[in-house]
N, C-alpha and C positions, 0 to 999 in steps of 0.2 A: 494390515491396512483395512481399512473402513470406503463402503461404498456411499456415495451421496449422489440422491436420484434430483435434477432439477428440471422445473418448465420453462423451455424457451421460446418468444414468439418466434414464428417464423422465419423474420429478418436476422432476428440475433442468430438462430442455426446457420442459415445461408453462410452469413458473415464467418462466425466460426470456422464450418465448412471450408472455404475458400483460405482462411488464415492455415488449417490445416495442412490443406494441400501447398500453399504456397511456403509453408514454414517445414514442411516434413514430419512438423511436431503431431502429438494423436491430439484429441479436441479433450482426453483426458490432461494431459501435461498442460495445454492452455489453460485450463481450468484451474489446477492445481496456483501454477504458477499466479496467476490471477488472484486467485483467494490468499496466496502467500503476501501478495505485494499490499492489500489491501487491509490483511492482519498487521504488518508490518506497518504501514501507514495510522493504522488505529490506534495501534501502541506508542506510535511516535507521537501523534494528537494530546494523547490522553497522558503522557508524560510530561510533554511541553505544557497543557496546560497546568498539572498539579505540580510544576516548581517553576511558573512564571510568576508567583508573588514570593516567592525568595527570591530570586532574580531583581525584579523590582526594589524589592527592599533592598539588597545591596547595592544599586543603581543600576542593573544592568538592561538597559532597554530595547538596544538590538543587537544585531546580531557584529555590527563592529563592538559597539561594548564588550562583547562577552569573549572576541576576538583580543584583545585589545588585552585584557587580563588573563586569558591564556598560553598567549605567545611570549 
């Protein structure tokens, strides 16, 4: 495991802080899990957008479309 040192303003520590205490989690697992959800999120982005024009091209334009020939 790899260490990642970051700056937080004040507010955002506080904040952390208090999620800490009030979740039991350390402010490292917040963090973690944080970064996890946001890498998660970016790859979802960055997938959707690089096959919404085959989508498109087969008419699929939302998400009942894509429902819709799934089921």
């Amino acid at each position: 495991m790899s260490t990642l040192t970051i700056r937080l303003d004040p507010k955002l520590e506080k904040a952390l802080d208090r999620l800490a205490r009030t979740t039991g989690k350390t402010k490292s697992e917040i963090a973690r899990d944080a970064l996890k959800r946001e890498v998660a999120v970016t790859r979802f982005r960055d997938l959707r957008h690089k096959t919404l024009p085959f989508a498109d091209a087969q008419g699929l334009l939302t998400d009942e479309d894509v429902f819709r020939v799934v089921s």
